[in-house]
C-alpha positions in Angstrom: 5.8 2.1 11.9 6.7 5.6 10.7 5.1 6.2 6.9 8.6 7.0 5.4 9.3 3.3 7.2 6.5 1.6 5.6 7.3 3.2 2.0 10.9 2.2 2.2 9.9 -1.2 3.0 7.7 -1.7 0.2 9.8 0.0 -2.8 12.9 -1.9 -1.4 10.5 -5.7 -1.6 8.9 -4.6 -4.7 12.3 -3.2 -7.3 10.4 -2.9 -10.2 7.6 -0.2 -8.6 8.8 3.3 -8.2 7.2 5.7 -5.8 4.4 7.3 -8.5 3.1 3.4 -8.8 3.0 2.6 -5.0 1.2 6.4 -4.4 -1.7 4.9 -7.5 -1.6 1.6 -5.4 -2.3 3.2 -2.1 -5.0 5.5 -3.5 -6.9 2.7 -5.1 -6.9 0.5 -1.5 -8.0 3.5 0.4 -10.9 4.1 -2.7 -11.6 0.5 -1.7 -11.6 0.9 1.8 -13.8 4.1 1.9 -16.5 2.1 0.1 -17.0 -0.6 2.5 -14.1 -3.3 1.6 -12.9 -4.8 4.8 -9.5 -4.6 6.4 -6.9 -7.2 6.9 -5.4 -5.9 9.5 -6.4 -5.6 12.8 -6.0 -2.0 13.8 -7.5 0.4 16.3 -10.4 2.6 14.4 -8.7 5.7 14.5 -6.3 4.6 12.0 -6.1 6.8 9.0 -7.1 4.8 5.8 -4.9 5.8 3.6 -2.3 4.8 6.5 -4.1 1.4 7.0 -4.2 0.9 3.1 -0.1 1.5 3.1 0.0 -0.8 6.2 -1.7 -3.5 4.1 0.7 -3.4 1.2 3.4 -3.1 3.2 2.7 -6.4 5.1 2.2 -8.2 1.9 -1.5 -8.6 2.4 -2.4 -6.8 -0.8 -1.2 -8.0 -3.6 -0.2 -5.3 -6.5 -0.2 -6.3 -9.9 -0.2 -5.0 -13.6 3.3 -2.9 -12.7 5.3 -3.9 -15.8 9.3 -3.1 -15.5 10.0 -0.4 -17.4 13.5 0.5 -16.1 15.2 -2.2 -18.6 
């Protein structure tokens, strides 16, 4: 799946995170992946992490918290 794909998927499952949020989110997987943390998908190795990190979230495999909602 396309990265635009992937984004739309997880802003349109998640309402309450804007774009800014899911960008801090991705950074601090891929953070996490570059120093050893292991993947929960199974993906070929030249996978981009930063891709792989999105992929993760997208699939619901990472789980994203302290987003309050602030669009009230």
């Amino acid at each position: 799946m396309r990265v635009e794909e992937l984004t739309a998927k997880i802003l349109d499952n998640n309402p309450n995170m804007d774009r800014y949020q899911l960008a801090i989110a991705v950074s601090k997987r891929t953070d996490e992946l570059l120093n050893g943390a292991v993947t929960k998908l199974n993906v070929a190795k030249n996978v981009k992490v930063a891709d792989l990190a999105l992929m993760e979230i997208a699939e619901g495999l990472i789980t994203i918290k302290g987003f309050a909602d602030n669009k009230k």
